[in-house]
C-alpha positions as CSV (number, residue, x, y, z in Angstrom):
1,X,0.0,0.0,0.0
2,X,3.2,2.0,0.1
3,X,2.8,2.7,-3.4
4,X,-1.1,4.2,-3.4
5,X,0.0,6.8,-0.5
6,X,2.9,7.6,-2.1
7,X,0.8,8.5,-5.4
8,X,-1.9,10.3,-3.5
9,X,1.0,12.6,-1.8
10,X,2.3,13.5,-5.0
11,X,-0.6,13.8,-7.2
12,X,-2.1,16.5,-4.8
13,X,1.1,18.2,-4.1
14,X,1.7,18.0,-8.0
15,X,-1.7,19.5,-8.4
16,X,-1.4,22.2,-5.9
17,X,1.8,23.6,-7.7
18,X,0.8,23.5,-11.2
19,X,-2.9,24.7,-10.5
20,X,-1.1,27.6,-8.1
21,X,1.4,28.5,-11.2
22,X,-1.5,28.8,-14.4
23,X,-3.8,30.6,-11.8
24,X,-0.7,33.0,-10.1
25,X,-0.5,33.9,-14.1
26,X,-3.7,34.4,-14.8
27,X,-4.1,36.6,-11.5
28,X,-1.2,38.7,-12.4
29,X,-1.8,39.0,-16.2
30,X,-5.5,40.4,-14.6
31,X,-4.4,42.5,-11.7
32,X,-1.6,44.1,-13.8
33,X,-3.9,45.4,-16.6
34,X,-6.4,46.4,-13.7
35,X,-3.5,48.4,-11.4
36,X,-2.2,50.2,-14.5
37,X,-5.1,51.2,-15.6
38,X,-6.1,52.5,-12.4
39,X,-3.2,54.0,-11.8
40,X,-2.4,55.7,-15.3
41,X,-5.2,58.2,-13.7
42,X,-3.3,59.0,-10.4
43,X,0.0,59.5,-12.5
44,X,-1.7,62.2,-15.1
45,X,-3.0,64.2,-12.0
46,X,0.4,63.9,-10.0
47,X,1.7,65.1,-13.4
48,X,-1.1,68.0,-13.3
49,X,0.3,68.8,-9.5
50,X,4.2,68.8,-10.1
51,X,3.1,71.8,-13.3
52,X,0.9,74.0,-10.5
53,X,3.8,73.5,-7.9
54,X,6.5,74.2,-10.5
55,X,5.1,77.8,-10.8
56,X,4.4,78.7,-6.9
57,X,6.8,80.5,-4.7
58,X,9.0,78.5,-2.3
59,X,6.9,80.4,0.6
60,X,3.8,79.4,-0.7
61,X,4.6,75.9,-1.6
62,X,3.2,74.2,1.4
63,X,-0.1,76.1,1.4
64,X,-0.5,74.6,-2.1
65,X,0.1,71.6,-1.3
66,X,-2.4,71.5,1.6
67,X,-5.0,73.1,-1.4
68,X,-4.6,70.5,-3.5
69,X,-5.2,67.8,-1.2
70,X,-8.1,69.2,-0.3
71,X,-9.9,70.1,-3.2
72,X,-9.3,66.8,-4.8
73,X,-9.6,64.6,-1.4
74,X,-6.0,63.5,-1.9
75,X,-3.1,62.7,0.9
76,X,-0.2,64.6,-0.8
77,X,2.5,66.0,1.2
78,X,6.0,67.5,0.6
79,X,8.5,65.2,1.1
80,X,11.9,66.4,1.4
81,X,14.5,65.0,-1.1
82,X,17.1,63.7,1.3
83,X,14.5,61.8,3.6
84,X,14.0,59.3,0.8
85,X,16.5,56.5,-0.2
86,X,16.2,55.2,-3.5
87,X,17.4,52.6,-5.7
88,X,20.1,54.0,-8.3
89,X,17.8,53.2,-11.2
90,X,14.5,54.4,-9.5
91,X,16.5,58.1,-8.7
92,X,17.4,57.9,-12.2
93,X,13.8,57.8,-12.9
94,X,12.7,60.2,-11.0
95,X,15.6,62.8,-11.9
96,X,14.4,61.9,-15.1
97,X,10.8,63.7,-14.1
98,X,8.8,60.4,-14.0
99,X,6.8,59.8,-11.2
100,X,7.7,56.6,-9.7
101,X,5.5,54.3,-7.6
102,X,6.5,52.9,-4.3
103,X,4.6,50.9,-1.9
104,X,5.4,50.4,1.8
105,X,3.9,48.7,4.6
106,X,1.4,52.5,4.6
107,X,0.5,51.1,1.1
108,X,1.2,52.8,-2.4
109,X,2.4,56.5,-2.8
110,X,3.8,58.2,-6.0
111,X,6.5,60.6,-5.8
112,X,7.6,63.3,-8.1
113,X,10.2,66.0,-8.7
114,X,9.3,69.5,-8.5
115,X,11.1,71.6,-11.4
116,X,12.5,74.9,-9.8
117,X,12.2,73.4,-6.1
118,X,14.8,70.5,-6.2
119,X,15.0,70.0,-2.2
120,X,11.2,68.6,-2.6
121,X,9.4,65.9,-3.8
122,X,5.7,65.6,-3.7
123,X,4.4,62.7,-2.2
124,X,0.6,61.7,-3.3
125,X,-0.6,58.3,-1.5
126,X,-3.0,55.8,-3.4
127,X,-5.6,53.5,-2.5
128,X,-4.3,50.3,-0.9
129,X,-6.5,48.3,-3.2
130,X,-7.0,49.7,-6.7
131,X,-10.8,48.8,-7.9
132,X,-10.5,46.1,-10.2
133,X,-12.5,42.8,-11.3
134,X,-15.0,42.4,-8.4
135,X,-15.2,38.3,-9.2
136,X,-11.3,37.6,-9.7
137,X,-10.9,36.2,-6.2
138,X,-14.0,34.1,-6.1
139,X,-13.3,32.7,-9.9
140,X,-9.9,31.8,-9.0
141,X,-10.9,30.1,-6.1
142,X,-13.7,27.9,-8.1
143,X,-11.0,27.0,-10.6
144,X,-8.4,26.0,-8.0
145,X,-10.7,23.6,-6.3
146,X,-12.5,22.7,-9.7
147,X,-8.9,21.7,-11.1
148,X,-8.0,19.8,-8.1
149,X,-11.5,17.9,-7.9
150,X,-10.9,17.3,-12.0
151,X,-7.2,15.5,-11.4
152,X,-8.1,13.7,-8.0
153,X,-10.8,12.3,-10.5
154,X,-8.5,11.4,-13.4
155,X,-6.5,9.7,-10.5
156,X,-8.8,7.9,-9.2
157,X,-10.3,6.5,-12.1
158,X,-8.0,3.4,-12.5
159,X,-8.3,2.7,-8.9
160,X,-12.0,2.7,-9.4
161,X,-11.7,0.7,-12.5
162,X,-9.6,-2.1,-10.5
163,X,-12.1,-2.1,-7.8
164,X,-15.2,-2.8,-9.5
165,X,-13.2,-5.6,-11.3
166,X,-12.4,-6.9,-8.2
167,X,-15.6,-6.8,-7.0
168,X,-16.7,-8.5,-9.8
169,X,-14.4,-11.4,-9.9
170,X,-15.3,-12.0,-6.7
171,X,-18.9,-12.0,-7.3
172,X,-18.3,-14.7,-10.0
173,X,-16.1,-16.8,-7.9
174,X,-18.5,-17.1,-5.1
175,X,-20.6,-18.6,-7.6
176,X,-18.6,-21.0,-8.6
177,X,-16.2,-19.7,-11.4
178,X,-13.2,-20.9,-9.8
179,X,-10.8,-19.7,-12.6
180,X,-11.4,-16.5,-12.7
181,X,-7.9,-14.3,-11.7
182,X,-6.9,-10.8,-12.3
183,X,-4.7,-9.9,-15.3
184,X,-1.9,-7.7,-14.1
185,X,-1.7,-4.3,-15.3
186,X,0.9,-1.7,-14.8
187,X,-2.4,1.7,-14.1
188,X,-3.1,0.4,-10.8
189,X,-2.6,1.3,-6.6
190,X,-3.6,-1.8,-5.3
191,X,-1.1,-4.3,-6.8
192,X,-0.7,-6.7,-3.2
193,X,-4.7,-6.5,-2.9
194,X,-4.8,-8.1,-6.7
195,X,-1.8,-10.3,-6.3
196,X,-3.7,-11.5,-2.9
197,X,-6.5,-12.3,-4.5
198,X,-5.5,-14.4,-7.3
199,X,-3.1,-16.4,-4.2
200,X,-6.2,-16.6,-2.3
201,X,-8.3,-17.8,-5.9
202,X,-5.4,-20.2,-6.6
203,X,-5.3,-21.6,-3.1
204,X,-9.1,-22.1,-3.2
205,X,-9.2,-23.6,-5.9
206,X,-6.3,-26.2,-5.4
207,X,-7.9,-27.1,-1.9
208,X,-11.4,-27.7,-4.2
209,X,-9.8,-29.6,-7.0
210,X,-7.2,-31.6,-4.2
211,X,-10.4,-32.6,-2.4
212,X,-12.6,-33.6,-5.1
213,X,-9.3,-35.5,-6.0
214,X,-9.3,-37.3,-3.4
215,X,-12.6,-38.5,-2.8
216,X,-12.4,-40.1,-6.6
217,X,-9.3,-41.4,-6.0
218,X,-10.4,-43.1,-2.6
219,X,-13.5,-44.1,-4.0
220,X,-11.5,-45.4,-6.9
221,X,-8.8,-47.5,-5.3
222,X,-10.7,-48.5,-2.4
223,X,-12.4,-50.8,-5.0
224,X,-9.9,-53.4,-5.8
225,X,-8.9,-53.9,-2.0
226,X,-12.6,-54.2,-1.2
227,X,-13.4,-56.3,-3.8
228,X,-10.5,-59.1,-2.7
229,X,-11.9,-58.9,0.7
230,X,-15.3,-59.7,-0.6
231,X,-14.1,-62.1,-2.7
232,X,-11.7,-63.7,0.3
233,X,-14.4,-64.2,3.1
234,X,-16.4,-65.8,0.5
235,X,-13.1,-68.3,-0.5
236,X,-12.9,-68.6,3.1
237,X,-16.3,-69.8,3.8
238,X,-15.8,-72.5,0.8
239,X,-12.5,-72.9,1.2
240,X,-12.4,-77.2,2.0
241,X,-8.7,-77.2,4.1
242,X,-7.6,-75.2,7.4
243,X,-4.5,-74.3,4.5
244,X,-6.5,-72.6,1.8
245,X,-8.6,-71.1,5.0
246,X,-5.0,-69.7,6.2
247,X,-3.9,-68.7,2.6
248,X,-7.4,-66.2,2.1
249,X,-6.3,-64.8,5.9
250,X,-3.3,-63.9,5.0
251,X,-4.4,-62.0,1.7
252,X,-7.4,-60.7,3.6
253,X,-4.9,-59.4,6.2
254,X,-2.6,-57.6,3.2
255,X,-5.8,-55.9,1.9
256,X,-6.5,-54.6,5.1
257,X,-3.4,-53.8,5.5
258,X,-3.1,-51.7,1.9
259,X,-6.6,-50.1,3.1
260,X,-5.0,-48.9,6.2
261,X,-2.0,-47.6,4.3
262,X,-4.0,-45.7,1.4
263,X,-6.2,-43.9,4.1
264,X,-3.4,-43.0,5.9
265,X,-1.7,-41.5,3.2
266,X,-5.2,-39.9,2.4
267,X,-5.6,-38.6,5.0
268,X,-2.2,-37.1,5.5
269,X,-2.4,-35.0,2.1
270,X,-5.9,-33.8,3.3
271,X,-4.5,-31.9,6.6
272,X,-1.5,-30.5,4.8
273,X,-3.2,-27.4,4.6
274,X,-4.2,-27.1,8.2
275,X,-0.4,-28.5,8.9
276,X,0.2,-25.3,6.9
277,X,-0.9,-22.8,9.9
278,X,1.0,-24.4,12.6
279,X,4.5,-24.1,11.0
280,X,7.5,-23.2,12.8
281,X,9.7,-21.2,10.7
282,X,13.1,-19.6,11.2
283,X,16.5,-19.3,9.5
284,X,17.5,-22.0,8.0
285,X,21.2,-22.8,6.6
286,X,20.0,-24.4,3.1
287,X,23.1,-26.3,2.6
288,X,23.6,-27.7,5.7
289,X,20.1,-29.3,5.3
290,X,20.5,-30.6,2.0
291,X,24.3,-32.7,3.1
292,X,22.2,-33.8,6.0
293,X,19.1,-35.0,4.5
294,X,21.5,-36.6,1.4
295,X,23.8,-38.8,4.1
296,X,20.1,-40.0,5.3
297,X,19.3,-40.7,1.5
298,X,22.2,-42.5,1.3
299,X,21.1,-45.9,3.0
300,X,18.2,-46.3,0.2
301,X,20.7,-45.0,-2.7
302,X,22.9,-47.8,-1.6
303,X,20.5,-50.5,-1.1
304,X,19.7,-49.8,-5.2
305,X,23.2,-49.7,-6.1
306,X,22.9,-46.0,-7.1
307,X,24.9,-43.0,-6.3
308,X,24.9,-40.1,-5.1
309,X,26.6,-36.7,-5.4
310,X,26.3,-33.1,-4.2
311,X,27.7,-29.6,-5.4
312,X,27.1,-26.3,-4.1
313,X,28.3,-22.9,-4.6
314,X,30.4,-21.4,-1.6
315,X,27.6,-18.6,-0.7
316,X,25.6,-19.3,2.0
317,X,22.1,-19.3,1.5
318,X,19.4,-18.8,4.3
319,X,16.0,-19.2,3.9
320,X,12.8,-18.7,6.0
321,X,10.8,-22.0,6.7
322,X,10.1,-24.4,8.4
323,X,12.7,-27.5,9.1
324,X,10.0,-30.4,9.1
325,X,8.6,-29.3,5.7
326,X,11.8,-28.4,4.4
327,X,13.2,-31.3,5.1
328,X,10.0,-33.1,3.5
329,X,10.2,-31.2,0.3
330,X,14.0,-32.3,-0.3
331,X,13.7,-35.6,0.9
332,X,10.8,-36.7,-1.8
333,X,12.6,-34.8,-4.3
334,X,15.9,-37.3,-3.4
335,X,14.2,-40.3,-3.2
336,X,11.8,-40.2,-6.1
337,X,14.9,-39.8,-8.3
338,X,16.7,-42.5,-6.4
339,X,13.8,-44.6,-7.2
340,X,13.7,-43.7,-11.1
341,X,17.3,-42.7,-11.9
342,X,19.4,-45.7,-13.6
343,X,23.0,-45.4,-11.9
344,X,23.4,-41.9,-10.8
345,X,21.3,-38.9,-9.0
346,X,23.1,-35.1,-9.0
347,X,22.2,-32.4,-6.6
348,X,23.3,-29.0,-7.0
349,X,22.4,-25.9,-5.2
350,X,23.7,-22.5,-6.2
351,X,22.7,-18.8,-6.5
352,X,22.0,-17.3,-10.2
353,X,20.3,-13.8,-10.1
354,X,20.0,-13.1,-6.6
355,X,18.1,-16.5,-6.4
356,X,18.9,-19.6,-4.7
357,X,18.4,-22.8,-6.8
358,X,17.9,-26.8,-5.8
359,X,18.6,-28.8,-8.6
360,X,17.9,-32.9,-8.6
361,X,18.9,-34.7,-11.9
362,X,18.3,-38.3,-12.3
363,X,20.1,-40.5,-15.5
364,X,16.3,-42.3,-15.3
365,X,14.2,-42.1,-18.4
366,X,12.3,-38.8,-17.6
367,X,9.1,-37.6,-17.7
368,X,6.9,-37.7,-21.4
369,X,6.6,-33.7,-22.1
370,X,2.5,-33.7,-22.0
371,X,2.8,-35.8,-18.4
372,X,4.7,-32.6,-16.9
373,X,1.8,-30.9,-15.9
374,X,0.3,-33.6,-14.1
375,X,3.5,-35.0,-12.5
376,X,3.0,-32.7,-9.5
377,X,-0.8,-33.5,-8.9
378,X,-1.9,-35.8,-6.2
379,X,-2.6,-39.2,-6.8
380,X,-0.7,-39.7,-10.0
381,X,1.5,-42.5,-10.7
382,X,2.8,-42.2,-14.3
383,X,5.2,-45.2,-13.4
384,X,2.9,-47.8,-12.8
385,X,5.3,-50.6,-12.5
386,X,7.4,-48.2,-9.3
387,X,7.5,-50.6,-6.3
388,X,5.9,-49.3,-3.3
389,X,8.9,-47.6,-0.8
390,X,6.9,-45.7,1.5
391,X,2.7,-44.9,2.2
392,X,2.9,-42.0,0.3
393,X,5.4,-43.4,-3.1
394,X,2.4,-46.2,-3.2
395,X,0.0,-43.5,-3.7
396,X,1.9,-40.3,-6.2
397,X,1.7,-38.3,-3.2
398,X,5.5,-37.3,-3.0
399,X,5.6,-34.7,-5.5
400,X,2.0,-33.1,-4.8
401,X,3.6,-32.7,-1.1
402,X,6.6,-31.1,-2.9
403,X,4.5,-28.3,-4.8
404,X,2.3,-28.0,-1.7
405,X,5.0,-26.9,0.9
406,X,6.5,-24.5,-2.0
407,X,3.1,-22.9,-3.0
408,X,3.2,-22.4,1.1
409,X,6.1,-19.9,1.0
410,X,5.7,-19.0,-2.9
411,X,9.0,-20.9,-4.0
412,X,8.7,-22.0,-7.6
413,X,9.3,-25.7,-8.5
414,X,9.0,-27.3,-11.9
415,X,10.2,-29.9,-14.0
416,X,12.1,-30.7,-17.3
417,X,14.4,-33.2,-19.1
418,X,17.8,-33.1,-18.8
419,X,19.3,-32.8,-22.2
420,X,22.4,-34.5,-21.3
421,X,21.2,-37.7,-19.6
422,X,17.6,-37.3,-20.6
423,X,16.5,-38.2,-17.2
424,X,14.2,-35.8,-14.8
425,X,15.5,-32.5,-13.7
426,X,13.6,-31.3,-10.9
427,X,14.1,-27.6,-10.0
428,X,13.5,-25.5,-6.7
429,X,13.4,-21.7,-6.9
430,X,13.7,-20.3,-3.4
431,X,12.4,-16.3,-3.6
432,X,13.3,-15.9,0.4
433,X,17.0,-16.5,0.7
């Protein structure tokens, strides 16, 4: 929101200044013509005074002075010519017999030579405010506000706009549109409110689809081990020896026992995203966790015959999570491509732009290019002949926990085929080191 105060701030400050300039010009364009009319007046009769003066004995000068001012209700004076101080180019003016205007905190006066009396100047005072357009103040005043109302509306208009498609997304999501997400623009305020959305609309959605998932996928596979348990108490019941009776026991108690793996699994992925709000997190040495969990990996690489290897750039990178799902997200990277690689699995973790990068490469056969999409969805099992190594391998759970925990702290993680080995390459793109 840092960026929508910061663009209010200036765009009224902005506005104040340039509105302030045009109307300062216009006021003084306006005021100008008005005071010099006005005042073109007061210079011809000061003009008319300085020619009467000019002619009237030094003795009678002052009684002159007080005639004039009161036949033509005027405040002029005699001011003596070494009282005043002027400006080298306003004495030149004035030497110069033009009457030159002065205002003080008294207001306006105009002072003039007097030819033949050089130690005088007469000093005629002005009206503090010269008449002039009665409606300039109050115009100006509408078009100030008027302006600013006009670009506070051009501002807001995009913010508006963004809104009421906000509002309207929303409107057809809680109706059932689960798609819908805000394109990204570059005219709008409210970036992290959009970009919140769409994570909230994406999150929604993935909880929707994960759960209709799974209840076709329990429904589905519940069917087979069902169906042999059906089918086994009914071998049992016909069965003619205590052997075969023991034989249907024992495959009754391995369906029972697949049943009880499959919901557990099941039920595992379901409460990953209430596991998601009662994380731990803290700093957490990336490479250190990777050597460790690798050394743990080791005992399955070895029991396959496969290796195992590990590179990694000498900066340290730090990231913000939590060690249980970290750990989680590396481990079912590491043993899925233990499980499909032929000979060899490499690991490699280093920092290109800023970003830290996990990178798992298997020498398997890799992954068809129309199956990547789906290779991170729950419950698919593109290798359908992959032997069953723990309750969630059985089920293609491993990688669907993978892109949970990194949608939970927005790291990116996708796949493609190495063009060297043509086996996987699994990538992990950590935005918090």
């Amino acid at each position: 929101m840092k960026r929508l105060y910061i663009s209010i701030i200036l765009t009224c400050l902005m506005s104040l200044f340039f509105l302030g300039w045009i109307l300062d010009q216009v006021y003084d364009a306006t005021t100008s013509s008005s005071h010099a009319s006005d005042y073109s007046a007061y210079r011809s009769l000061s003009t008319a005074f300085v020619d009467q003066l000019s002619a009237t004995a030094k003795e009678n000068l002052e009684a002159r002075v007080r005639q004039l001012s009161l036949r033509y209700d005027l405040e002029v004076k005699l001011e003596a010519k070494s009282n005043l101080v002027l400006p080298n180019v306003l004495s030149e003016r004035l030497l110069s017999g033009q009457a030159v205007l002065i205002e003080d905190a008294n207001g306006p006066y105009l002072i003039s030579v007097i030819p033949g009396h050089d130690a005088w100047l007469i000093n005629m005072a002005l009206p503090k405010e010269p008449v002039g357009p009665t409606n300039i103040n109050i115009l100006l005043t509408i078009a100030l506000y008027g302006g600013l109302c006009f670009i506070l509306i051009v501002w807001l208009t995009p913010l508006t706009r963004r809104l009421r498609l906000i509002s309207k997304m929303a409107d057809r999501f809680g109706q059932g549109d689960l798609s819908v997400r805000l394109a990204p623009t570059r005219w709008t305020y409210i970036e992290p409110v959009e970009k919140g959305f769409n994570r909230m609309a994406e999150q929604v959605e993935t909880l929707f689809n994960d759960n209709r998932l799974l209840a076709q996928s329990l429904s589905h596979d519940l069917r087979t081990p069902l169906a042999c348990l059906r089918f086994g108490i009914d071998a049992i019941q016909e069965a003619q020896s205590e052997q075969q009776r023991q034989e249907y026991f024992e495959r009754i108690e391995k369906d029972l026992l697949r049943i009880e793996n499959m919901m557990a699994a099941f039920l595992e992925y379901a409460s990953l995203e209430r596991e998601a709000l009662n994380q731990t997190k803290g700093p957490l040495v990336l490479g250190d966790v990777v050597a460790e969990l690798i050394k743990q990996c080791s005992t399955l690489s070895d029991a396959l015959n496969k290796q195992l290897s590990f590179a990694q750039s000498e900066q340290v990178v730090v990231v913000q999570a939590d060690r249980l799902w970290l750990e989680g997200l590396i481990t079912n990277l590491v043993t899925n491509a233990i499980q499909h690689c032929r000979s060899e699995v490499h690991i490699a973790l280093h920092v290109d732009e800023g970003k830290a990068k996990l990178i798992v490469e298997d020498d398997g056969k890799g992954i068809p290019v129309d199956k990547m999409k789906d290779v991170f969805k729950p419950f698919v099992k593109l290798d359908k002949s992959r032997t069953q190594k723990s309750s969630n391998s059985g089920f293609g759970l491993g990688l669907a926990i993978v892109n949970k925990v990194a949608s939970w702290y927005q790291w990116q993680v996708y796949v493609e085929n190495s063009k060297q080995t043509g086996g996987a390459v699994f990538t992990v793109v950590f935005s918090n080191p």
